[in-house]
N, C-alpha and C positions, 0 to 999 in steps of 0.2 A: 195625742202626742206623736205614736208614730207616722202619723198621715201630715203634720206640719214638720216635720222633720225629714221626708221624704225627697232624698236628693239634698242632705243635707253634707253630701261630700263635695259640691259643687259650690254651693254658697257658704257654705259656713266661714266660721274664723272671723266673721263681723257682727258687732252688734248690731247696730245699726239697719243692715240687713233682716235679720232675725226679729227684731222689735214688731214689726207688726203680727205675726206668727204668734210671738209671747203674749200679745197683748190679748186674743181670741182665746189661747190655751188659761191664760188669768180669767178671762169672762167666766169661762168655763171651769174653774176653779175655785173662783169665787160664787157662783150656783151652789157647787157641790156644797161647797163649807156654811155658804149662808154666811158670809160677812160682806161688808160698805166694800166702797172704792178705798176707803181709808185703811184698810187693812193690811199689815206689813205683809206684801208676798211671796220675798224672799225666806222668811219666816214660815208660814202656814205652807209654801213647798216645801221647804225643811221635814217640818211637821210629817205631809204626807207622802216624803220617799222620791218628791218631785225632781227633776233636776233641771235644768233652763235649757231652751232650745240651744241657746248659745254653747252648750257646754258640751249638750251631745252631738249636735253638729260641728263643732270643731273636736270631737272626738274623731269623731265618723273621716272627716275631711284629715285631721292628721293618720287615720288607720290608713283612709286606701291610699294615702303618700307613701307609704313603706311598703303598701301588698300591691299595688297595680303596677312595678316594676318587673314583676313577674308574669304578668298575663301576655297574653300573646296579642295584642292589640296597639291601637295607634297610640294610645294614652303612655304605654311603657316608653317607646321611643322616645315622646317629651321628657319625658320623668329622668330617663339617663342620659339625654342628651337636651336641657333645656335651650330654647334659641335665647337669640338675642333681640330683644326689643327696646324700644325707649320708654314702654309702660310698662306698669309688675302684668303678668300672667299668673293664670291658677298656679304654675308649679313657681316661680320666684316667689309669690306671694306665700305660698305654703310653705316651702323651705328656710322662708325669711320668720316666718312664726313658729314652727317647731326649735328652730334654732332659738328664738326668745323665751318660748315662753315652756318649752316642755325639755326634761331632764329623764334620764337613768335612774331608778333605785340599784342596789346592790343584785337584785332578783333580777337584771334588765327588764323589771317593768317601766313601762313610759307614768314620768308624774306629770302632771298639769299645772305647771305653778301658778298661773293665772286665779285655780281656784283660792290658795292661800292668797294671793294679793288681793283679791277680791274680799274673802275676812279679815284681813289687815285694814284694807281702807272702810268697811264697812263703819258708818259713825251713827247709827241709829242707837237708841237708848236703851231700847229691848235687847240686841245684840251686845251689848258691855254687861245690862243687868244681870243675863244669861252668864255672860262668862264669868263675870264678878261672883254669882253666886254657883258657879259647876252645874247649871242646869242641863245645859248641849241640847239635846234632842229630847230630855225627859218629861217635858211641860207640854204635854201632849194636851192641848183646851179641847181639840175638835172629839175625839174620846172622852173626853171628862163630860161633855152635852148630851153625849149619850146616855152617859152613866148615872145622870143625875140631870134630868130635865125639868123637874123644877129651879134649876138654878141658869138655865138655859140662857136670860137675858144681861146676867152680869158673866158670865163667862165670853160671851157675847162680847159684853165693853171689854175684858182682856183682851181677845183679841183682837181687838181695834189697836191698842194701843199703838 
């Protein structure tokens, strides 16, 4: 994860962008767990503490918007004094999505609201059963294989679902 993420101040903020990156980080998470392609991945990341290129890269990409106004380098100048173009640039692009999509707590810590919109719109059936029944994060399958491997091939079909 750290090495697809790398210079993740530079691209981030897009899906799109990021999608193939994710797609090698799932290969590879998908090894680890021993599940199909059919396997909910936003899910089984969950599970293991994972978090989506998308989310850390446009973390990354909203931090050094607020910290590279301070460095002594050419990137500061842009940052406080953006040009004017007729395309978005790294800093209008960035300034135009912090402003959408990331807010204040009462701590001034920065929130992500993107992540909540993202489980708002989530319409998969595992993710309602989950909430419907208070599970969150506690149906931990990929632990229970371990725990108990004779039961390895229907724990298995759960996490397909």
């Amino acid at each position: 994860m750290p090495i697809g993420c790398y210079g993740g101040e530079t691209f981030g903020m897009s899906e799109a962008r990021c999608k193939p990156i994710q797609m090698e980080i799932d290969k590879a998470i998908r090894m680890v767990a021993n599940v199909g392609k059919s396997a909910a991945m936003e899910r089984i990341r969950d599970e293991l503490g994972i978090s989506s290129v998308f989310m850390r890269t446009s973390t990354a990409r909203e931090r050094a918007y607020h910290k590279w106004p301070t460095s002594k380098t050419w990137i500061a100048d842009l940052i406080k004094a953006p040009m004017k173009a007729w395309m978005a640039t790294w800093v209008t692009g960035s300034a135009r999505w912090i402003k959408k999509f990331c807010s204040q707590d009462p701590n001034s810590q920065t929130i992500i609201t993107i992540v909540d919109q993202k489980r708002r719109n989530n319409r998969s059936v595992i993710h309602w059963w989950t909430v419907e029944w208070k599970i969150g994060k506690k149906g931990n399958w990929v632990d229970l294989q371990a725990m108990y491997p004779d039961l390895n091939l229907g724990l298995k079909d759960i996490g397909k679902m």
